[in-house]
C-alpha positions as CSV (number, residue, x, y, z in Angstrom):
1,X,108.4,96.3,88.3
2,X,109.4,93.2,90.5
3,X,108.4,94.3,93.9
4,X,111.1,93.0,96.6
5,X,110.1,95.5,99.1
6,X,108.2,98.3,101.1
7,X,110.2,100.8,102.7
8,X,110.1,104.1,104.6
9,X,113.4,106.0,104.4
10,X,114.4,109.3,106.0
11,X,113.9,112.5,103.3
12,X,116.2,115.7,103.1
13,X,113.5,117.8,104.9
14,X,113.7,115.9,107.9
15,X,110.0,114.0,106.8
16,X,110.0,110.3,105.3
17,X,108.9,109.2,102.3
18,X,107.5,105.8,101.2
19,X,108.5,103.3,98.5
20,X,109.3,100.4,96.3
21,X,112.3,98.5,96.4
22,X,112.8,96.6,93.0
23,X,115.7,94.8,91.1
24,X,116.8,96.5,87.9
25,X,117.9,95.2,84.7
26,X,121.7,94.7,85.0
27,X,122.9,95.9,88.8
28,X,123.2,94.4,92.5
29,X,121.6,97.0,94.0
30,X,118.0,96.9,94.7
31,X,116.1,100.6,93.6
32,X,113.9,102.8,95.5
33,X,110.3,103.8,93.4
34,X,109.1,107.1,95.0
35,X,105.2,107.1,95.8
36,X,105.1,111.1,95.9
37,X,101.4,112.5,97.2
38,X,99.2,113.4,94.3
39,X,101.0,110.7,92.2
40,X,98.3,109.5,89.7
41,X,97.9,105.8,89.4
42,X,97.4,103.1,87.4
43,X,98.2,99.6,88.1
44,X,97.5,95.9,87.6
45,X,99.3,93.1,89.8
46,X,100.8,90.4,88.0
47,X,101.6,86.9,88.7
48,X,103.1,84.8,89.7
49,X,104.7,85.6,92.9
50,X,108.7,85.4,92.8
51,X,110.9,85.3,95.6
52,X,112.4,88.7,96.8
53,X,115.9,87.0,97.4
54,X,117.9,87.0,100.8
55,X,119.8,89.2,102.9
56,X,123.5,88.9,103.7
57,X,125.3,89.7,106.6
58,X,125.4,93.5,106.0
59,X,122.1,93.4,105.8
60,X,122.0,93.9,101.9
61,X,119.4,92.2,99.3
62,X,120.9,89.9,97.3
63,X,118.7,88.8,94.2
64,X,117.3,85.3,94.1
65,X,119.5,83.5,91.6
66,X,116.8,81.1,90.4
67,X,114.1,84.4,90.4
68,X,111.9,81.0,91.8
69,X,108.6,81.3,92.4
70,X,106.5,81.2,95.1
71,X,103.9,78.6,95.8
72,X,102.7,79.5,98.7
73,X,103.2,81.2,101.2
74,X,106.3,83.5,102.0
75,X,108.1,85.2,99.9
76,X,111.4,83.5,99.6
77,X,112.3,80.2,98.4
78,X,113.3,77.7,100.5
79,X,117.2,78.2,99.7
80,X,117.2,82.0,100.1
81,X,115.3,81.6,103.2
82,X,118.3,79.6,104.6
83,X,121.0,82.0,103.5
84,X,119.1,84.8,104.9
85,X,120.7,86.3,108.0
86,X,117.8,88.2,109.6
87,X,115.8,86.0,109.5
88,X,117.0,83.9,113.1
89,X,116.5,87.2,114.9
90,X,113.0,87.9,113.6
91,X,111.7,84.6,114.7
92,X,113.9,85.6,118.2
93,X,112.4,85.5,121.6
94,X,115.1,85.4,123.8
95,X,115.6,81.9,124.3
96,X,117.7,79.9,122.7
97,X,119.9,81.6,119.4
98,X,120.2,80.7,116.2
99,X,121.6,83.0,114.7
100,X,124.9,82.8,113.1
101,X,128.1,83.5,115.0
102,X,128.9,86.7,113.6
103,X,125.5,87.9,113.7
104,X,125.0,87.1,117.5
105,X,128.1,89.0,117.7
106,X,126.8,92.1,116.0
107,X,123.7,91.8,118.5
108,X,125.2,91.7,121.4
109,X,127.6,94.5,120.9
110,X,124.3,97.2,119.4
111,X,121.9,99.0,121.4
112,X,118.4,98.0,121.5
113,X,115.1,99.8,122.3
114,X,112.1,97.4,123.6
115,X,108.8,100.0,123.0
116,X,105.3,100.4,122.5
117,X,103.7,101.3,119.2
118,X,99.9,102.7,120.0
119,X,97.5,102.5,117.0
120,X,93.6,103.7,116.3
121,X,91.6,104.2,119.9
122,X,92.8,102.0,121.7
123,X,95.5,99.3,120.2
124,X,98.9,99.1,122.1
125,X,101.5,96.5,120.8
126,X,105.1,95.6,122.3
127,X,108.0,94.9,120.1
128,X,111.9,95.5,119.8
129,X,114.1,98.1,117.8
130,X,117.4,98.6,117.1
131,X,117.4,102.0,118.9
132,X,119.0,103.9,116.3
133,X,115.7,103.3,113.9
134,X,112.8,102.9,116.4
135,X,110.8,106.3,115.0
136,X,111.6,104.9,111.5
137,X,110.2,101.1,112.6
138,X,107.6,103.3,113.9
139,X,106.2,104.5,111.0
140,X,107.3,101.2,109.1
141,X,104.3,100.0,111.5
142,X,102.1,102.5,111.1
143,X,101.6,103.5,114.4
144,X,100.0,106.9,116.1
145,X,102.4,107.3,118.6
146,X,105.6,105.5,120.0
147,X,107.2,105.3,122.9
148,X,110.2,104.0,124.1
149,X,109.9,101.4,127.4
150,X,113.6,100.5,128.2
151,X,117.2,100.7,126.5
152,X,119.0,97.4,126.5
153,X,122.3,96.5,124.7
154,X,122.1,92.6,123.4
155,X,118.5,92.3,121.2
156,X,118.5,88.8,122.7
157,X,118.2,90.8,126.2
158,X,115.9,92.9,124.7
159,X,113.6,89.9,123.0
160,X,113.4,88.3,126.7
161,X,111.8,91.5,127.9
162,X,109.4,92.0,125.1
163,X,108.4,88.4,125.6
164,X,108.1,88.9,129.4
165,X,105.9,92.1,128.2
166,X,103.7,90.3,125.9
167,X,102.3,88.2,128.7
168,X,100.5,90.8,130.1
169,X,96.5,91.4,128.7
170,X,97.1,94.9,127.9
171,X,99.4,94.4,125.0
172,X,99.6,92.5,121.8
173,X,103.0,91.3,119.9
174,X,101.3,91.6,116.1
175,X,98.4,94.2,114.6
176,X,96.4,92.9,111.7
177,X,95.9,95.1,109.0
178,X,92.2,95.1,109.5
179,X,92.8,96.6,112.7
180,X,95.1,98.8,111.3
181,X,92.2,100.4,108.1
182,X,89.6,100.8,111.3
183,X,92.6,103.0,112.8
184,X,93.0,105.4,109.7
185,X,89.6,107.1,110.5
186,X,89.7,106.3,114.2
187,X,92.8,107.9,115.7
188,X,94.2,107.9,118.7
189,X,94.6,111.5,120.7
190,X,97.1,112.6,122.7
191,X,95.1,112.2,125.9
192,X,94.3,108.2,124.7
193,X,97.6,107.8,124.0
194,X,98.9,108.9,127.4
195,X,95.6,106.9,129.1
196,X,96.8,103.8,127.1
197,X,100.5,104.0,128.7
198,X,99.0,104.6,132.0
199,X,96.8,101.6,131.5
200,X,100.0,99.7,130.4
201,X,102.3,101.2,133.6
202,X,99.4,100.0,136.2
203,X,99.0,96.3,134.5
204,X,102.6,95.5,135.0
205,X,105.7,95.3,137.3
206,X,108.8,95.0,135.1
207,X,109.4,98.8,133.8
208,X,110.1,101.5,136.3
209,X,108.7,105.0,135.6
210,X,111.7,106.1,135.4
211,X,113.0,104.5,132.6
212,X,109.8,105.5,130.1
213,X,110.8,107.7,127.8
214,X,108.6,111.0,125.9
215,X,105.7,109.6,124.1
216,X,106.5,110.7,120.3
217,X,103.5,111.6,118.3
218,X,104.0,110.0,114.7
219,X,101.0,111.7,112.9
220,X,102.5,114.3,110.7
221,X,104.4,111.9,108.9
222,X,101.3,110.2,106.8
223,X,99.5,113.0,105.5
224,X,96.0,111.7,106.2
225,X,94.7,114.8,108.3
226,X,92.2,115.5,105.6
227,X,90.8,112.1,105.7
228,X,86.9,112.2,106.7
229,X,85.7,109.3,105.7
230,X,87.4,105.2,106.2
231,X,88.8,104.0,103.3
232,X,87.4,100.7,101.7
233,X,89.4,98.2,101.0
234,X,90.9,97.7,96.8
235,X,91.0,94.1,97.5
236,X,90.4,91.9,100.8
237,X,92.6,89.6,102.8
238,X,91.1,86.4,101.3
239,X,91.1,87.5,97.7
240,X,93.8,86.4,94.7
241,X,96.4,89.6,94.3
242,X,97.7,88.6,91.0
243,X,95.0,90.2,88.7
244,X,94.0,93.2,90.7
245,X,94.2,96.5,89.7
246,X,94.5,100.0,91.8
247,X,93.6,103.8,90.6
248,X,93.2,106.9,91.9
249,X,95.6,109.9,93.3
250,X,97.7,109.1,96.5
251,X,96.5,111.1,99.2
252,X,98.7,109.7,101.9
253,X,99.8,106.3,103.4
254,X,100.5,104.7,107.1
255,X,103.0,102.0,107.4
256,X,102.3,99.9,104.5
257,X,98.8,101.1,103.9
258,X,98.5,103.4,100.9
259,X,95.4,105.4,100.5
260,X,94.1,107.0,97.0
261,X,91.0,109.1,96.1
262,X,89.3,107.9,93.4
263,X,85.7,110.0,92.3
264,X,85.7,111.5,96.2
265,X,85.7,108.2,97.6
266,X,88.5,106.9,99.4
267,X,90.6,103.2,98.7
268,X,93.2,101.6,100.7
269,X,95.4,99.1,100.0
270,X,97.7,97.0,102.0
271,X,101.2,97.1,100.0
272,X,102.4,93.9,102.0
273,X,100.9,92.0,100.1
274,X,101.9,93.0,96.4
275,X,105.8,92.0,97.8
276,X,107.0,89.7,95.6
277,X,104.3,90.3,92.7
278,X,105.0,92.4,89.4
279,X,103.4,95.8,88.5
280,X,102.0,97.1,85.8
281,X,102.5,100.6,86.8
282,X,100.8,102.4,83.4
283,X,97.8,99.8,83.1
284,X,94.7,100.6,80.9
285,X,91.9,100.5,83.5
286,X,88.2,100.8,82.8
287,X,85.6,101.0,85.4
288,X,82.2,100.9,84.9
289,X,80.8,101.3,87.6
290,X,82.8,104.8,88.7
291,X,82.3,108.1,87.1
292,X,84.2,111.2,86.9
293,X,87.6,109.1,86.6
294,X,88.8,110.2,82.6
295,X,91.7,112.1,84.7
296,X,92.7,108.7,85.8
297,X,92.2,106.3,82.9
C-alpha cells in the first residue's frame, strides 16, 4: 500500500477514526485503510519514497502521473508541487497572495477560525482553520484541548492575525513531534488548560474576552486513557524509514501518533513520516530480543 496520506474523518457514532489514504489499482479516487483499535499488526516500510501527487482546485488528490520519486525531502515532485492548489495558502501569512485567482476567491468568501491548540502540560500553539473543520484539524494535530480565539471571513484576514498572535512568547506556530510523544503520558487537565488560556489572555492585547469561545476538551477521541506508561519510540527522527518494521496491537493514536502494545510495553510511531513510502502490511517479523509476541508474528 502506497501511502499518500494520514487522515482523521468523522465516524457514524459521532467519534473519528484514523487512516490511510492510498491509490488503488485502476480508479481516481484515493482509499481510506481503517486502523480499528485492537487491529494486530505487522508491517515493514518500503522504499523508495514516491510522490503522493497534487491537489486540484476542489481540493481532490490527483495521482502523480510519473509516480516519481522522491529524493529528498517533501513529498511531491517538483511538477505536482506547482500544480498543487493548497499549497500557496499553507505557506500564507497574510501578506502578500499567491494563490490562484479562483482560490483567493474561494478564501475570501469562507469563514475562518484563528484558535489555539493546547498539548501535554503546558504547550499552546496558534494556527488557522476553516471553521467548519477546526475540532477535526484539532485532532488532525493531536491536541488536548482547543479553543476557538476569533471568527474571521477571508483566511488571508485570518493568517494576518495568527501571524500578529505568533509574536507573542506565550505561543508557538509548529509542535514537534517529540514534544508531542512527552505529551501522551503527560496530559494536560482541565484546570491547565484554562491556566494556559489565561496565561495567553494576560500576555496579549489583540482578542477581546468576549470573543473567546468554550474551551473543547479533545481527549475522548484517542483512546489512550489506559496509557500508564510513555511510549518509546519504533524508530527516531534521524533514522532511515524505508526498512523499518512495526508490531504490536493498536491501543489508540493522537494526531498522527499511533501507539501499539507489544509484550506490555508500549511503541509509538509517528505516521507522518511513512507518507509517501509503501507498506508491507502482512510482513514476517522476528524479534529476538522480545518475548511473548507468537500472537503477533
Amino acid at each position: 500500500m502506497h501511502v499518500v496520506d494520514i487522515k482523521w474523518r468523522s465516524a457514524s457514532s459521532g467519534n473519528f477514526e484514523l487512516g490511510f489514504l492510498s491509490w488503488p489499482q485502476d480508479s481516481s479516487e484515493v482509499e481510506f485503510h481503517l486502523l480499528r483499535i485492537g487491529q494486530a499488526i505487522s508491517w515493514e516500510i518500503l522504499g523508495p519514497r514516491l510522490c503522493v501527487g497534487y491537489r486540484d482546485s476542489d481540493g481532490r488528490l490527483v495521482e502523480c502521473p510519473e509516480r516519481s520519486t522522491i529524493l529528498r525531502h517533501g513529498t511531491r515532485c517538483g511538477p505536482c508541487s506547482a500544480m498543487d492548489n493548497y499549497d500557496a495558502c499553507m505557506r500564507c501569512d497574510g501578506k502578500d497572495c499567491t494563490a490562484s485567482a479562483e482560490r483567493r476567491r474561494a478564501c475570501k468568501e469562507s469563514e475562518y477560525a484563528v484558535y489555539l491548540a493546547l498539548f501535554g502540560e503546558s504547550t499552546v500553539k496558534v494556527g488557522v482553520s476553516t471553521l467548519r473543520r477546526v475540532q477535526i484539524r484539532w485532532i488532525e494535530q493531536g491536541a488536548d484541548y482547543g479553543v476557538v480565539l476569533s471568527v474571521i471571513k477571508d483566511g488571508q484576514e485570518a493568517r494576518r492575525l495568527e501571524s500578529l498572535l505568533d509574536k507573542l512568547s506565550s505561543v508557538v506556530k509548529q509542535v514537534r513531534s517529540s514534544r508531542k510523544v512527552s505529551g501522551l503520558h503527560a496530559k494536560m487537565t482541565p484546570s491547565m488548560a484554562k491556566a494556559a488560556l489565561e496565561g495567553f489572555l494576560e500576555s496579549q492585547t489583540v482578542i477581546k474576552r468576549s470573543d473567546i469561545f468554550e474551551i473543547t476538551d479533545l481527549s475522548q477521541y484517542y483512546d489512550l486513557g489506559g496509557l500508564d506508561a510513555r511510549p518509546q519510540m519504533w524508530f527516531k527522527n534521524s533514522d532511515q524509514v524505508a526498512g523499518q518494521k512495526m508490531l504490536g496491537e493498536i491501543v489508540g493514536a493522537k494526531g498522527s501518533l499511533l501507539v501499539t502494545r507489544i509484550a506490555g510495553s508500549y511503541k509509538v510511531a509517528d505516521l507522518r513520516r511513512l507518507v509517501g513510502y509503501t507498506i508491507s502490511m502482512d510482513a514476517e517479523i522476528e524479534i529476538s530480543t522480545q518475548s511473548g509476541l507468537d500472537d503477533f508474528i
